[in-house]
C-alpha positions as CSV (number, residue, x, y, z in Angstrom):
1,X,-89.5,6.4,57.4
2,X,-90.5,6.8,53.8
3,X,-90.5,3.2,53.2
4,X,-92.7,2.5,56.6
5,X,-94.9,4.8,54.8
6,X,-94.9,3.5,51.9
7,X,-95.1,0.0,52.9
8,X,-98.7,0.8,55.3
9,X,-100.2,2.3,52.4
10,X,-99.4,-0.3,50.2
11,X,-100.6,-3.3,52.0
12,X,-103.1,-1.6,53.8
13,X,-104.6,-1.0,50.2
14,X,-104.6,-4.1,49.3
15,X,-106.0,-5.9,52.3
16,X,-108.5,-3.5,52.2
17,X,-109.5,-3.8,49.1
18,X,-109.6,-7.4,49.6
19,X,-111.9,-7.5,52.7
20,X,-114.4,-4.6,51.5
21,X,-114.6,-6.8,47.8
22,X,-115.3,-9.8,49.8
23,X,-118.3,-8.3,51.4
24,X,-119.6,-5.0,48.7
25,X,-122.8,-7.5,49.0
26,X,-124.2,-10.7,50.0
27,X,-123.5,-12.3,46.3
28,X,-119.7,-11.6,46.8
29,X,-119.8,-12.8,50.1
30,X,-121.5,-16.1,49.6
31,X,-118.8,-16.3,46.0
32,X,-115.9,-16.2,48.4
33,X,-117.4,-18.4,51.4
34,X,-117.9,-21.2,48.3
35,X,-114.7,-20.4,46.9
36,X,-113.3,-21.4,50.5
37,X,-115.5,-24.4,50.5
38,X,-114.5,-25.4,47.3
39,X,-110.6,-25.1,47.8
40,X,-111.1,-28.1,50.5
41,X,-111.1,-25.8,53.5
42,X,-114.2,-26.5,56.4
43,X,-116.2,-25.0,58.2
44,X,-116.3,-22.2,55.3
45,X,-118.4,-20.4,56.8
46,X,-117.1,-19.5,59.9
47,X,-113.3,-19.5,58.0
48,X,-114.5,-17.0,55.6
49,X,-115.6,-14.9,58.4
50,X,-112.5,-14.8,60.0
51,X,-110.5,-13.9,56.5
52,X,-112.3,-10.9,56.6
53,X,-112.1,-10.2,59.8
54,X,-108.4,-10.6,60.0
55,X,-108.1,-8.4,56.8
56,X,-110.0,-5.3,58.3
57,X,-108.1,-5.7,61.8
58,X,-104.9,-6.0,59.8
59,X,-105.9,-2.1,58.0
60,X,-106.4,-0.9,61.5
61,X,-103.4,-2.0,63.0
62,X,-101.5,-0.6,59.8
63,X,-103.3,2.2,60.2
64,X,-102.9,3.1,64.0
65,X,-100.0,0.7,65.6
66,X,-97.8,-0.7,62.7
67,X,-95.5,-2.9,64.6
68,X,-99.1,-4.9,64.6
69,X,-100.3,-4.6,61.3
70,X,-97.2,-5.3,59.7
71,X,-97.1,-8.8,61.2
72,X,-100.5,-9.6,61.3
73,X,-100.7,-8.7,57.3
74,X,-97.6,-10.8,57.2
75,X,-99.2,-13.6,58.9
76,X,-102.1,-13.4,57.0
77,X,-100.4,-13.5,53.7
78,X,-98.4,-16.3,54.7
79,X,-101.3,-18.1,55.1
80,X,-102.5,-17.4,51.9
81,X,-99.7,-18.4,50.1
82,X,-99.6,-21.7,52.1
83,X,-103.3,-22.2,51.1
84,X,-102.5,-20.9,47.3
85,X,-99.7,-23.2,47.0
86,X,-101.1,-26.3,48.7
87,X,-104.3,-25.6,45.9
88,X,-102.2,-25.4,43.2
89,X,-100.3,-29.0,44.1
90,X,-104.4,-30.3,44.1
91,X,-105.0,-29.2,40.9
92,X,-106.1,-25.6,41.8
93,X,-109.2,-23.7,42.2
94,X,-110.7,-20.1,41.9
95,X,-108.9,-17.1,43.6
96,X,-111.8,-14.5,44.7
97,X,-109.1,-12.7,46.7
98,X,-111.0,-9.1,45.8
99,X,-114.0,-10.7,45.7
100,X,-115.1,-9.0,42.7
101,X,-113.5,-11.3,40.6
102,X,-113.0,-15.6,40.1
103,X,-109.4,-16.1,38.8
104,X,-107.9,-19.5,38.6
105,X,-105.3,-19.5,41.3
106,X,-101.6,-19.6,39.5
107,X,-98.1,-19.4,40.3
108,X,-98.5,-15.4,40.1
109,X,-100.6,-15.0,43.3
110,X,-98.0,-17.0,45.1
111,X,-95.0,-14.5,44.0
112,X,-98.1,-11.9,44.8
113,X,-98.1,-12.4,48.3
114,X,-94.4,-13.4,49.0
115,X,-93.3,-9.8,47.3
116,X,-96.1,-8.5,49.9
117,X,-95.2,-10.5,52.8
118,X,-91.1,-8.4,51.5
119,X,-93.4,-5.8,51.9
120,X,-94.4,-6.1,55.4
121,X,-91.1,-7.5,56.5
122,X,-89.3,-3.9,54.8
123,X,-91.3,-1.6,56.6
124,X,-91.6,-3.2,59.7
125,X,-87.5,-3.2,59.7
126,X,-87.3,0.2,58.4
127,X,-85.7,3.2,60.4
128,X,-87.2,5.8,61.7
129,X,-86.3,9.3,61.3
130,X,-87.5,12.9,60.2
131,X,-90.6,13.1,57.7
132,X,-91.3,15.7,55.3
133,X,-94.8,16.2,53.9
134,X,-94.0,16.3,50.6
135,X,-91.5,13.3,51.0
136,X,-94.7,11.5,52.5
137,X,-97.4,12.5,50.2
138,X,-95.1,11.3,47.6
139,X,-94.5,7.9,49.3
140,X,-97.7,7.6,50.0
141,X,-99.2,8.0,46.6
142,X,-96.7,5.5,45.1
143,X,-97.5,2.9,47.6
144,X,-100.9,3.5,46.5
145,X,-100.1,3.1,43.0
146,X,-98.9,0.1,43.5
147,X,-101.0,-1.4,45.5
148,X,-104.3,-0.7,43.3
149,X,-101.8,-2.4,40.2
150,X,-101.3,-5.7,42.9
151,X,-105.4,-5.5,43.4
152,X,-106.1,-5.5,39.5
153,X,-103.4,-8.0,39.0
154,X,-105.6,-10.3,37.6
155,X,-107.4,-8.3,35.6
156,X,-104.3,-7.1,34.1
157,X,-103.0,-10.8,33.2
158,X,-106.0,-11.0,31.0
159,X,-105.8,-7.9,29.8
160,X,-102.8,-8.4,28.3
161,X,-103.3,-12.3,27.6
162,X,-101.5,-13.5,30.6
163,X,-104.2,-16.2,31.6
164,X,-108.1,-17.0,31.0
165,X,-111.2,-15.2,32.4
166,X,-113.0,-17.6,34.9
């Protein structure tokens, strides 16, 4: 049960911080409706709309029936690694996954969203069984973590000289 925990706060940290990044204002939101454009994908518009919404509906589901979130965050990574991948075989393009942020896509978000898709696969095939609070808070906080180190990703590989600032 842990691990179910863990995994909903994980991914739903993530995919939240991804949709609410992609719309903290209408500079981000036009950023990462170009970035879509620009990685070959049409109509952009309505497409980024959709990311976003698929994002915060994939939070909710996490949040209130996980059997759902987990596989609609699974599906929705998939599809971002297919469209990360596919980029990268072009000749690449800007990641604004957080919105915040224009990245130059890279083998890293692909292993990024595989090890999350694990994540959704684990705790959607973990057992249930008793919780205890402290066992939870613990799991929880963790997962949380771990998923604000996966949303600063980036940032870190530059930090510590893993890649170049877009």
């Amino acid at each position: 049960m842990y691990v179910e925990i863990g995994c909903r706060v994980l991914l739903g940290t993530v995919l939240l911080a991804a949709a609410a990044g992609k719309v903290s204002g209408r500079a981000a939101y036009r950023e990462f409706t170009r970035s879509v454009r620009d990685l070959g994908y049409r109509p952009a518009g309505p497409l980024a709309a959709a990311v976003v919404a698929a994002e915060f509906a994939a939070v909710v589901l996490l949040a209130v029936f996980p059997p759902a979130g987990f596989l609609c965050a699974a599906a929705l990574l998939l599809a971002f690694t297919v469209a990360v991948a596919t980029n990268l075989r072009r000749g690449g393009g800007t990641c604004r996954c957080f919105g915040r942020t224009a990245a130059p896509l890279g083998r890293h978000h692909v292993w990024r969203n595989l090890a999350l898709i694990g994540c959704a696969v684990a705790g959607a095939l973990a057992p249930a069984g008793p919780v205890r609070p402290g066992g939870a808070i613990l799991a929880a906080a963790v997962a949380l973590l771990a998923g604000v180190l996966v949303v600063m990703l980036d940032d870190l590989r530059y930090l510590f000289g893993g890649s170049a600032r877009a």
